[in-house]
PADO-905419 format. One record per residue (C-alpha): residue in one letter; x, z, y. Coordinates in steps of 0.05 Angstrom, whole numbers, padded with zeros to 5 digits, always signed. Layout:
% residues N
aXZY/...
This chain:
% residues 288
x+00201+01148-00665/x+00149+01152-00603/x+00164+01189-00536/x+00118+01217-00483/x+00124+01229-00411/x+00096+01285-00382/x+00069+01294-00306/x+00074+01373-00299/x+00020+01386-00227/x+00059+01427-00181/x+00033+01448-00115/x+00002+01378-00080/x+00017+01341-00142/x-00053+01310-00151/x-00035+01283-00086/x+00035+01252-00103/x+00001+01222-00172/x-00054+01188-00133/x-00006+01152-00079/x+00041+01140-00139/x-00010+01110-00172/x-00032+01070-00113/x+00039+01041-00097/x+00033+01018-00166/x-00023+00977-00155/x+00005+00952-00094/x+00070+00935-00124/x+00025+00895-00178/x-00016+00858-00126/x+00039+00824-00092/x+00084+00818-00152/x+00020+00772-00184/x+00010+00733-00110/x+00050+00653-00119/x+00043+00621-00049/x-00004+00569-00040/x+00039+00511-00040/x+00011+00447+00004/x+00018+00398+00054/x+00028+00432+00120/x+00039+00373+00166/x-00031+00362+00203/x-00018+00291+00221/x-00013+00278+00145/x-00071+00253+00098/x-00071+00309+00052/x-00062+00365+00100/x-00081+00429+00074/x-00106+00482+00111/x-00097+00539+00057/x-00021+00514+00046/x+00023+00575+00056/x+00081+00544+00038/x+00098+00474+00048/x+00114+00429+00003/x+00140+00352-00014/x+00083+00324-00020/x+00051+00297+00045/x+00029+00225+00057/x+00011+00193+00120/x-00030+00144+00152/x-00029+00069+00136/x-00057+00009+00177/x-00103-00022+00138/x-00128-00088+00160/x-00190-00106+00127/x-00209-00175+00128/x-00283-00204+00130/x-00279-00270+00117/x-00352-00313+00117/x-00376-00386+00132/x-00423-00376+00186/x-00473-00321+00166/x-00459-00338+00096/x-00401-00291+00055/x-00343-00339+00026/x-00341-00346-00038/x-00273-00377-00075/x-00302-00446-00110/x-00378-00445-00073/x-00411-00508-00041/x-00415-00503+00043/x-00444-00550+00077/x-00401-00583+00147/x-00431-00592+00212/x-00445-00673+00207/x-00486-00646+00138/x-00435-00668+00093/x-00424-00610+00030/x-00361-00600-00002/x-00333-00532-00044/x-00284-00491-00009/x-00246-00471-00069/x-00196-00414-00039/x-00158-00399+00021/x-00097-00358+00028/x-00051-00340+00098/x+00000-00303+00110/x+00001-00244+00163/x+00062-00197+00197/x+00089-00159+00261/x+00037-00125+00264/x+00049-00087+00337/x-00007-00029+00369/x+00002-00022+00440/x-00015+00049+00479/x-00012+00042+00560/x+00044-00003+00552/x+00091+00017+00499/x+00091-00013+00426/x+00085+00018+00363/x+00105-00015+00291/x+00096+00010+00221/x+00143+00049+00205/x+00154+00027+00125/x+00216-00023+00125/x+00249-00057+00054/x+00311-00098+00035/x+00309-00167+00011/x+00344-00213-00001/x+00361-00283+00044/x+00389-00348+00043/x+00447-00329+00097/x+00428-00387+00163/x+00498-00428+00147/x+00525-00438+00068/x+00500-00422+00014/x+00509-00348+00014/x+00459-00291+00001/x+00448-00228+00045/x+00405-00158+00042/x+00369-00156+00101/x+00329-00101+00118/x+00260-00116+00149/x+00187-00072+00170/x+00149-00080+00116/x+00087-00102+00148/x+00082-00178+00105/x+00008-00186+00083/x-00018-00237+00039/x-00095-00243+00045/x-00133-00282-00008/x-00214-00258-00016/x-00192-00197-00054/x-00172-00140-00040/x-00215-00131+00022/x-00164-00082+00051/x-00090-00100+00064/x-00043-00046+00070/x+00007-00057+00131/x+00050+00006+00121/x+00056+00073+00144/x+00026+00088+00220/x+00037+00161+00239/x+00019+00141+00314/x-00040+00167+00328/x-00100+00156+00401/x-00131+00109+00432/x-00095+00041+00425/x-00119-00016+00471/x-00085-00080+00442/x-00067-00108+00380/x-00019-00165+00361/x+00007-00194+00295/x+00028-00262+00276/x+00001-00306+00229/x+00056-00335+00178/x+00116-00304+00177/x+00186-00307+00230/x+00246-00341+00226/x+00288-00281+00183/x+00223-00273+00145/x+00226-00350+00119/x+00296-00343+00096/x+00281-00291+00042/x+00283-00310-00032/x+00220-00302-00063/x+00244-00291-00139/x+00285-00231-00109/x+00236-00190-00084/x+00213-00125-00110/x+00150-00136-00159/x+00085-00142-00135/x+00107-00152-00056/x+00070-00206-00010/x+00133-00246-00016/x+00144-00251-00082/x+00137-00315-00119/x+00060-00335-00124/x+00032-00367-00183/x+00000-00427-00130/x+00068-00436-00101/x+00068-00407-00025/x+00136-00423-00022/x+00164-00490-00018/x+00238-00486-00020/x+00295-00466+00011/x+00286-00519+00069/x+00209-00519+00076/x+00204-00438+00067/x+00134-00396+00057/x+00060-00437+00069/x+00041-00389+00128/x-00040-00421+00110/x-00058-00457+00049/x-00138-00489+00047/x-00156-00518-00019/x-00221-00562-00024/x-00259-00610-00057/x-00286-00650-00007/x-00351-00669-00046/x-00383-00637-00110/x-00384-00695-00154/x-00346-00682-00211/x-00280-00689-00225/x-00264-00707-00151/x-00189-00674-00138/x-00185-00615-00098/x-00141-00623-00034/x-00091-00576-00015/x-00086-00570+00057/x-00011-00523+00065/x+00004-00509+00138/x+00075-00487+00148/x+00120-00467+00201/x+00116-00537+00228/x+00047-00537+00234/x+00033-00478+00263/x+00101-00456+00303/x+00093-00391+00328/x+00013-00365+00325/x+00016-00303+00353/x-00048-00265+00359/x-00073-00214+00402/x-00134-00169+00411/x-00150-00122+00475/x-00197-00066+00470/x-00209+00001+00441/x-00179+00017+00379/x-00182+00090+00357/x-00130+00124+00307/x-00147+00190+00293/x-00097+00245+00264/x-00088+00263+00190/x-00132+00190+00175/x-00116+00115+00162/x-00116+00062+00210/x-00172+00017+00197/x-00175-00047+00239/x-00223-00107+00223/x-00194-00187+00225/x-00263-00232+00217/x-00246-00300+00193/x-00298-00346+00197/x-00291-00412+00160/x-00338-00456+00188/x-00302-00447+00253/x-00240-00452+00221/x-00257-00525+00184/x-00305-00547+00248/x-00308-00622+00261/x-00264-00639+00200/x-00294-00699+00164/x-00288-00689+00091/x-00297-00767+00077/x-00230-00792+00106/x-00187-00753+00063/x-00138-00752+00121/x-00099-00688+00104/x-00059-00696+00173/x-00120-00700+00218/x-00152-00640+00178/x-00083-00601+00191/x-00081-00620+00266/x-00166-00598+00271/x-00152-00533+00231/x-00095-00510+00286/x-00137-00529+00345/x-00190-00483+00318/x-00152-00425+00297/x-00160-00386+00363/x-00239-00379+00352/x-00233-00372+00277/x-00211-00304+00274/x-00225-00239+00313/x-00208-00171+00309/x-00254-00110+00303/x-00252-00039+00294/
């Protein structure tokens, strides 16, 4: 059984039926709007201009370091025959080093990645194991990727000095490399970076063969904390972060400067150490 409702005009009742009419529409309009949800936070990646209501999904900046790594004007290439100053070829097979504390400096005052994790150490005295929490800044750089992720960098202007470290610092070498979350720079590497408790990470590791004839033996040249003590590096200049975008800065390695005046035909592994440290310093540069 059906109903009907009737509108019976009275005096100005067209009138009253066309704003009644009219609020219904309204009404509809507004009940059919959903806010535009959306990052609202400008210095964010994704920020989104339309956003009308904010939401939990921003992400910000990272420092990326990309690394350019070359032998002279030549790009590197894992396992490829270079030729050494005295004229004497031998096949750089891979190289792999270690980078941290990364620091940006701005008229003075420092400025870190702000990403930090917990990991586990081999406590200084005993044999006891901590949770240590640390900035997340550890890098590993082998020839790929190109670009290393630091961590998060919200900071954002004209930066005019950069500083990291290459290898790792003293809390750093005490973590334990099987506990450490899957797929982090610390982790334990399939070509053994770390070298025990005592010994720690390989902040630089150089493998060669030191002719082409084959079968020769590659050489691994591992420089550790030992070696290398505290290399600290630092770049002045202009580096520019702008808002809302990642932080790209460029390390060049090059590898002939880094092997210059090594002779391949001693296989002296201590004198090739001892020549690779005294030519770090010209080896790499940084870029933006």
């Amino acid at each position: 059984m059906g109903f009907f409702v009737y509108f019976v005009p009275s005096p100005g009742g067209k009138s009253l039926l066309k704003t009644a009419f009219f609020l219904l529409f309204t009404c509809s309009l507004v009940a059919c709007y959903e806010p535009q949800e959306g990052c609202q936070d400008i210095a964010a990646t994704n920020f989104d201009a339309s956003a009308d209501k904010d939401c939990d999904c921003c992400t910000y900046p990272d420092l990326q370091i990309g690394v350019s790594q070359h032998y002279d004007t030549q790009l590197y290439i894992e396992n490829n025959v270079y030729v050494a100053s005295d004229g004497h070829p031998f096949i750089l097979k891979n190289v792999s080093f270690y980078l941290s504390d990364f620091q940006l400096f701005q008229n003075g005052t420092e400025y870190v990645v702000s990403d930090t994790a917990g990991l586990y150490t081999f406590s200084q005295v005993g044999n006891d194991t901590l949770r240590e929490i640390f900035t997340d800044d550890f890098i590993l750089v082998r020839r790929v990727p190109l670009i290393n992720v630091a961590g998060s960098f919200r900071n954002d202007g004209i930066f005019d000095k950069i500083q990291f470290r290459l290898g790792l610092d003293d809390n750093a070498q005490r973590v334990i490399p099987s506990r450490a979350p899957a797929g982090h720079p610390l982790r334990t590497q399939a070509d053994s970076l770390w070298h025990g408790r005592t010994e720690g990470f390989v902040f630089l590791q150089v493998v060669v063969a030191r002719d082409t004839f084959a079968g020769t033996v590659p050489d691994t040249i591992s420089l550790k904390k030992a070696d290398l003590n505290n290399a600290v590096f630092s770049a002045t200049g202009t580096f520019k972060h702008e808002t809302g975008y990642d932080f790209n800065i460029i390390l060049d390695v090059d590898h002939k400067k880094l092997l210059e005046g090594i002779d391949w035909t001693t296989g002296d592994i201590s004198a090739w150490k001892s020549q690779i440290v005294s030519n770090l310093q010209g080896a790499l540069s940084v870029t933006q």
